[in-house]
C-alpha positions in Angstrom: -27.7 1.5 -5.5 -31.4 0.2 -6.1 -32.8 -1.3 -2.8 -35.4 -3.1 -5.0 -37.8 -2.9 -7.7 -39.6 0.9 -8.0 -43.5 1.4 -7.6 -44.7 1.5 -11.0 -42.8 -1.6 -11.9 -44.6 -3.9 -8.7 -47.7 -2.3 -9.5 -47.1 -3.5 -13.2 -46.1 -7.0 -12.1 -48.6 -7.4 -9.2 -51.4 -6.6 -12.5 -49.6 -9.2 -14.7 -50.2 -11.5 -11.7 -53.5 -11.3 -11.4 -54.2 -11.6 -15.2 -52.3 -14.7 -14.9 -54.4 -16.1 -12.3 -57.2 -14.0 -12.9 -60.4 -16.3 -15.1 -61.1 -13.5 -17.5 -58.9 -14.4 -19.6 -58.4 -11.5 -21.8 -55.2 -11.9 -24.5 -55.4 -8.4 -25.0 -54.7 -7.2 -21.3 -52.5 -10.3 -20.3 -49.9 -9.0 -23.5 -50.3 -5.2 -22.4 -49.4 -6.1 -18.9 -46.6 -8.1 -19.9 -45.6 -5.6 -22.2 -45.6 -3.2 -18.8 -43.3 -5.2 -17.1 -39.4 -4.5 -16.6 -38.0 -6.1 -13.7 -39.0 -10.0 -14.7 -37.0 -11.0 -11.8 -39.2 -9.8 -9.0 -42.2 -11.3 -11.3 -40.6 -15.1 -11.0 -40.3 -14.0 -7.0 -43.8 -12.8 -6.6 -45.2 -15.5 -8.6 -43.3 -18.1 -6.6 -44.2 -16.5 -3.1 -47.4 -16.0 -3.8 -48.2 -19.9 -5.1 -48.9 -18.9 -8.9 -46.1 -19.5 -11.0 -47.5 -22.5 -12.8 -51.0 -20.0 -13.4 -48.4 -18.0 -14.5 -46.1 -20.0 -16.3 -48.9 -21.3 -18.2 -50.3 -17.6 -19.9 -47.6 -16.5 -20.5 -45.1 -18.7 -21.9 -48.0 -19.8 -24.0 -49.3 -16.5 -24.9 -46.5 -13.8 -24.7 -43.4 -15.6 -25.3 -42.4 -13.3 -27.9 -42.5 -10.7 -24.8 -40.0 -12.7 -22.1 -36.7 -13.0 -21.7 -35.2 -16.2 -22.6 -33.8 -16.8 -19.3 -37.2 -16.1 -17.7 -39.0 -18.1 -20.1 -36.4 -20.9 -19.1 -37.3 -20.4 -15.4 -41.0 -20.0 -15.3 -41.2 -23.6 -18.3 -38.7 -25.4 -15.4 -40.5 -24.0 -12.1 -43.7 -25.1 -13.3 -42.0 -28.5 -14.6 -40.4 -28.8 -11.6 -43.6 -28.4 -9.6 -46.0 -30.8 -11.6 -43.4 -33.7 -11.0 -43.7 -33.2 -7.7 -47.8 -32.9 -7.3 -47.5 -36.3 -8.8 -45.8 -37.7 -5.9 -47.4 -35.8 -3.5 -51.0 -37.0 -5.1 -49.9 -40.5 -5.3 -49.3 -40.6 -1.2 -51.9 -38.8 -0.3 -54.3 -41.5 -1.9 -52.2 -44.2 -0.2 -53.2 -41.8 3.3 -57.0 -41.9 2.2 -56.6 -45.3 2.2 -55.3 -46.2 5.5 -57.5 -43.6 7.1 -60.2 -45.5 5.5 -59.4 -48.7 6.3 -59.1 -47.5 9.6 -62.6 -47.0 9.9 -61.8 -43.3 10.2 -63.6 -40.2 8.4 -61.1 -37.8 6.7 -61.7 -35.6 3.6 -58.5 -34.3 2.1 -58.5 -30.0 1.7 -56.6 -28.2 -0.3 -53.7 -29.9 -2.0 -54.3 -32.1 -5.0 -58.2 -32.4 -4.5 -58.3 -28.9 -4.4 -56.0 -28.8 -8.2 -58.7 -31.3 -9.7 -61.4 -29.5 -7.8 -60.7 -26.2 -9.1 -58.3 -26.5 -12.1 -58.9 -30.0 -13.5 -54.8 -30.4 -13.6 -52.6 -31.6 -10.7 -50.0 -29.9 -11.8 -51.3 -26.3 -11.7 -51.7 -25.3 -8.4 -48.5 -26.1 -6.1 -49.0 -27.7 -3.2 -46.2 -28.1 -0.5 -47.8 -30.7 2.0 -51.1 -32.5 2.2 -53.9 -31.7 4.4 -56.7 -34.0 5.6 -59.8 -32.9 7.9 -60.7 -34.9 10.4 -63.1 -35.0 14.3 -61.3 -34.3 17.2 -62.2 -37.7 18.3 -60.3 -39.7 14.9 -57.0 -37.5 15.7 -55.2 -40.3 18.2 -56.4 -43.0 15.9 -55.4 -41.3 12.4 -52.0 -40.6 14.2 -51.6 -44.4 14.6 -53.1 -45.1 11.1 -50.4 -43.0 9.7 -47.3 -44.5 12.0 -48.2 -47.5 9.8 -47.1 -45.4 6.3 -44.1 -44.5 8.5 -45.2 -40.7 9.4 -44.1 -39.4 11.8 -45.5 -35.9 14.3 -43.2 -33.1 14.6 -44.4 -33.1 18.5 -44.7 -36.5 19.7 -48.6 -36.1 21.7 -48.4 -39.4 23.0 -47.6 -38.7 26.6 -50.5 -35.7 26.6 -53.9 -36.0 27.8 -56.2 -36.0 24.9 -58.2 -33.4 26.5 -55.3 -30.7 26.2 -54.9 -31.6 22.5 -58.7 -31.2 21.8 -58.8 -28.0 23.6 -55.7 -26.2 22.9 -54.9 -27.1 19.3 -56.4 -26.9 15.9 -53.7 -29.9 14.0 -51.0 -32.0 14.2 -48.1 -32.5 11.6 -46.5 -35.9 10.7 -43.7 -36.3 8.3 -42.1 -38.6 6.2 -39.0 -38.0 4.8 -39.6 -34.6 2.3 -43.6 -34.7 2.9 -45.7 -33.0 5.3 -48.9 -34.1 6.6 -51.2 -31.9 8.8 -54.2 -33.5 10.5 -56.6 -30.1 11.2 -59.8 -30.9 13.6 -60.4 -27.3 13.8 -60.4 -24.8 10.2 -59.0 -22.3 12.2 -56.8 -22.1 15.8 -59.5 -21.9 18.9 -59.1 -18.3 19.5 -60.2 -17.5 15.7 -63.8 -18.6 16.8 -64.6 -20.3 13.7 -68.0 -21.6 14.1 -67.7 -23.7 11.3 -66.8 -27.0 12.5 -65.0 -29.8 11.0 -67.5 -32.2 12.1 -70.4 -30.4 10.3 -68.1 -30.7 7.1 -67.6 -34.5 7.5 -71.3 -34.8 8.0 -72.2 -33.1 4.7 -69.4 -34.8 2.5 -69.5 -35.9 -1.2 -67.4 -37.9 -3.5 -64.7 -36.8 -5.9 -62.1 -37.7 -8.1 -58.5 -37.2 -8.2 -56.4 -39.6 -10.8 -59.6 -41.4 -11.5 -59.9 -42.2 -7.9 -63.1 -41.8 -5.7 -62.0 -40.1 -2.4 -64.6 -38.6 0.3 -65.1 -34.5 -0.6 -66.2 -31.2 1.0 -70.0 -30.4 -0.5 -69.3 -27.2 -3.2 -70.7 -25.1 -1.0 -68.3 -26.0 1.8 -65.5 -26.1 -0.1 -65.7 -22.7 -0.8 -66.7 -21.1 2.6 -63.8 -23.6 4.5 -61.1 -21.9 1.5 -62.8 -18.5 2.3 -62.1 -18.8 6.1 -58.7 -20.1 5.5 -58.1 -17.1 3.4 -59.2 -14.6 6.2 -57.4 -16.5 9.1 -54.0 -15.8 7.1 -55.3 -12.3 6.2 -55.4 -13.3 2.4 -51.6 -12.8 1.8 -51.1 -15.5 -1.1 -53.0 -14.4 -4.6 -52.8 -18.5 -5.1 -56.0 -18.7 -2.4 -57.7 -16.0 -4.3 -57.3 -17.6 -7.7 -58.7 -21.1 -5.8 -61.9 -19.8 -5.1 -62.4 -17.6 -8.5 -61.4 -21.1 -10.0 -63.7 -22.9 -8.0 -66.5 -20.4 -8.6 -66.4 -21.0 -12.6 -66.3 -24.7 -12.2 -68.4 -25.6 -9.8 -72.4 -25.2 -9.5 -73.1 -23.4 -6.6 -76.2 -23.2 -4.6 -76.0 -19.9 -3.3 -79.2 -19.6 -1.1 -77.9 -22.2 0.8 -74.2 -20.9 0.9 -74.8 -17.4 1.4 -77.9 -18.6 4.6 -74.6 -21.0 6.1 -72.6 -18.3 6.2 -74.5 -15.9 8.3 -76.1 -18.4 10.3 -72.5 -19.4 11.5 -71.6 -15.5 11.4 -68.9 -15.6 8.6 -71.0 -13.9 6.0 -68.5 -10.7 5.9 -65.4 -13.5 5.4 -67.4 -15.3 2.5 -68.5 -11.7 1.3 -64.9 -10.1 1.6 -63.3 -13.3 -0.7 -66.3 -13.4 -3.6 -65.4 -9.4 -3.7 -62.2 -9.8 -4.1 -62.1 -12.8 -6.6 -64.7 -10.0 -8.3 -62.5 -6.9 -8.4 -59.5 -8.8 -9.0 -59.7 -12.1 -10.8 -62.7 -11.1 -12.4 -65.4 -13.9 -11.1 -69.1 -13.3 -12.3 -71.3 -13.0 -9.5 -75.3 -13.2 -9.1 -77.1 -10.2 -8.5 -78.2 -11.0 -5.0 -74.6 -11.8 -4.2 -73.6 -8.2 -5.4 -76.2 -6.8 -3.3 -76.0 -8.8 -0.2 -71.9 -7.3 -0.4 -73.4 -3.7 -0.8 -75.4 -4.0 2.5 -72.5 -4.5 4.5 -70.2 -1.0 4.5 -67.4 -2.8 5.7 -67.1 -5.4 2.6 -65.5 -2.9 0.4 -62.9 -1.6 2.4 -62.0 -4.9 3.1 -62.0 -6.2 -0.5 -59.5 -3.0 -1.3 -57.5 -3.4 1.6 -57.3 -7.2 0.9 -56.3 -6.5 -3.0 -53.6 -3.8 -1.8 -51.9 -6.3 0.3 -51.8 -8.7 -2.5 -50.2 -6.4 -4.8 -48.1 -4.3 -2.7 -47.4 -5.7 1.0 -44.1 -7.0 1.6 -43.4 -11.2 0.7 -44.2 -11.8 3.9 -46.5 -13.6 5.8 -48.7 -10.8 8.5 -48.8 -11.3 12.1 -49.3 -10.1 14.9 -51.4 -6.5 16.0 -51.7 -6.1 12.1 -53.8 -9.6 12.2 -55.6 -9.4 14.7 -57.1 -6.3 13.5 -57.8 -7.9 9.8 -59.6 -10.4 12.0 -61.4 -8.4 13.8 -63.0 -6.5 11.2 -63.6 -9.5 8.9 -66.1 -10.5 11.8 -69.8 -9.0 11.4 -71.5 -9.9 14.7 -70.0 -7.9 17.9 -70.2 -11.2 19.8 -67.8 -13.0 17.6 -65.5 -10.1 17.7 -65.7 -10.1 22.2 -65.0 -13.6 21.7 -62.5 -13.4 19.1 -60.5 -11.1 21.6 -60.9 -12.7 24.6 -59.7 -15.7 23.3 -56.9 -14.6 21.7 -55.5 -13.1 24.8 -56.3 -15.9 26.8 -56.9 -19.3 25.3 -53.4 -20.7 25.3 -52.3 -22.9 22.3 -49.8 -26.1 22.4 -46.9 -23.7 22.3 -48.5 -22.0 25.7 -49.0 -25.5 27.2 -45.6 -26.5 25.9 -43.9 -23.4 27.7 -45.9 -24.0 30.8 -44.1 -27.2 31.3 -44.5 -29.1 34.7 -46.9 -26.5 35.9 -49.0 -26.8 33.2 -51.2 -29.5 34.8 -52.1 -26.9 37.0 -55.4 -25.2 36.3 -55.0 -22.1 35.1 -51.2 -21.7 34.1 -51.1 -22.3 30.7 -53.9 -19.2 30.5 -51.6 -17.0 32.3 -48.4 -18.0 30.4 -50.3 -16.7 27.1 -50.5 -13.1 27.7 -47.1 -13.1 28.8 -45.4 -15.0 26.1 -47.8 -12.6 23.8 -46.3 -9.4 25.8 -42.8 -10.7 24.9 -43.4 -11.3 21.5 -45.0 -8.3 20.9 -44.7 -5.8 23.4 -41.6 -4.2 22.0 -42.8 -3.8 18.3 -45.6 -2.2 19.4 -43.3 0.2 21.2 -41.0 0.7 18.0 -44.0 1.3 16.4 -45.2 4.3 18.3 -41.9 5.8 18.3 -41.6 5.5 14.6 -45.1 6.7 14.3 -45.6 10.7 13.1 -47.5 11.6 16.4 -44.0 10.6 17.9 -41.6 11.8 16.0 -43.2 15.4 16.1 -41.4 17.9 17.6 -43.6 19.7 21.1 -45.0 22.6 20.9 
């Protein structure tokens, strides 16, 4: 009885992926990796996990038809159908959100979602998009909130009855709903304890103007567009190919001042995160790079490693997202100044979020107790895989001497 699809055919589907997605382009290689492929099945699931089926869809139903199975043909035309129908609403009330926000008086630039489709792939409908996402200051939070109750959205955690210091402090976004559609408000890129120096005020402050639908709405500068995707990337350890493919796709449209992108990024001590992503899109997707660029990665012996460790995971790790220990440490080493990393730990041990604050209940007024109750709740959470760990680990399962 299989237990799933064997090595050689992920390996071959994980390559047809990143053709797919890839902005190369090559016929030639996209046909022989289809060609390579025998368990179409776990193709559709990889595609769909990793947010590229309409990149997908798109190649290869276009070029290799002749090469699919019907029934996956069928799937990949109706996901990607099924998905641009869907952008359309989506796009439609997020302009109605820049709206109110606006004439709320409120700065907000919408990231990622349908800005980040026009931005990158000049269509809405090929990059899926499951909620909408808007940036604003800490300060606009409360008052976006309110804005939004107007269009009917409503938070997951109701925030009202907290002090607005505790939600500055110990959380990085809110989400609202409305019936099928998510909306998260983020006033930090990144949870506190990721010691992200790279501040959503500082993004507001440098904003442009875009277009989405023939509509002007407020967004990020090139430059940060593709630093914020790069540390978004990294804080989720790079699991999707989909924010991959964003920033190759952004790199080929978009004129980049890279001086001034590659001088942000070390002056706010994520050059190894923006170095590790443009690697990547490099070895993978096929980006073209400047020269400087190229070298800048060479002078830092850790970008490599992470470029083929981030690669690995993206054709081979498990559909799932990584947590835990195994994040921490793809963190940590995506960080090149010690300080960030001594900060990095400390406050991941002991800055507690709105779940810590949440657990803490009536005590968590008290000074201090919603620190303590984050090592613990961290101890619970992950005290015993680390143990399961070391027992399934070769060292333990040795026999003594």
């Amino acid at each position: 009885m299989s237990s799933g699809p064997s090595a050689p055919d992920t390996a071959a589907g994980a390559e047809l992926l990143r053709a797919c997605a890839g902005v190369s382009h090559d016929a030639v290689k996209l046909r022989d990796c289809a060609a390579d492929v025998h368990d179409w099945p776990d193709v559709v699931r990889r595609a769909d996990w990793h947010g590229v089926l309409p990149l997908v869809a798109r190649r290869l139903v276009a070029e290799c038809r002749d090469l699919l199975p019907p029934a996956t043909a069928d799937t990949l035309r109706s996901g990607a159908e099924t998905i641009a129908w869907r952008n359309l609403s989506l796009t439609a009330q997020m302009l109605e959100i820049v709206d109110a926000l606006r004439d709320a008086g409120l700065r907000a630039v919408p990231f990622k979602g349908p800005a980040l489709a026009q931005a990158a792939y000049g269509d809405l409908g090929l990059r899926r998009y499951g909620d909408l996402d808007f940036l604003l200051a800490s300060a606009d939070v409360l008052a976006a909130k309110a804005a939004l109750a107007g269009l009917h959205y409503r938070p997951d955690v109701d925030l009202a009855d907290r002090d607005d210091r505790v939600l500055r402090s110990y959380g990085s976004e809110i989400v609202l709903r409305r019936d099928d559609t998510m909306v998260e408000i983020h006033w930090r890129l990144a949870p506190a304890y990721f010691s992200c120096a790279l501040t959503v005020e500082a993004l507001l402050d440098r904003a442009i103007e875009g277009h989405v639908e023939r509509r002007r709405i407020p967004a990020l500068s090139n430059e940060d567009q593709v630093l914020a995707l790069c540390v978004h990337g990294a804080k989720d350890g790079w699991e999707r190919l989909i924010w991959l493919a964003d920033v190759a796709a952004l790199l080929r449209r978009l004129t980049i001042d890279w001086p001034l992108l590659l001088d942000r990024a070390a002056a706010l001590g994520l050059n190894r995160i923006l170095l590790t992503a443009l690697g990547a899109a490099r070895a993978g997707l096929g980006s073209a790079l400047p020269a400087d660029v190229i070298a800048e990665m060479d002078r830092d012996p850790k970008v490599i490693p992470l470029v083929r460790t981030v690669l690995r995971r993206l054709d081979h790790a498990p559909l799932q997202s990584l947590s835990g220990p195994a994040q921490a440490g793809f963190h940590l080493q995506s960080r090149e100044r010690l300080r960030d990393r001594m900060r990095y730990s400390a406050r991941l041990l002991a800055t507690p979020t709105l779940e810590d604050y949440g657990l803490a209940g009536p005590l968590a007024s008290v000074p201090g107790v919603p620190g303590l109750v984050r090592p613990l709740r961290l101890a619970a959470k992950y005290g015993g895989k680390l143990m399961q760990s070391r027992k399934r680990s070769p060292a333990a399962e040795a026999p003594s001497a």
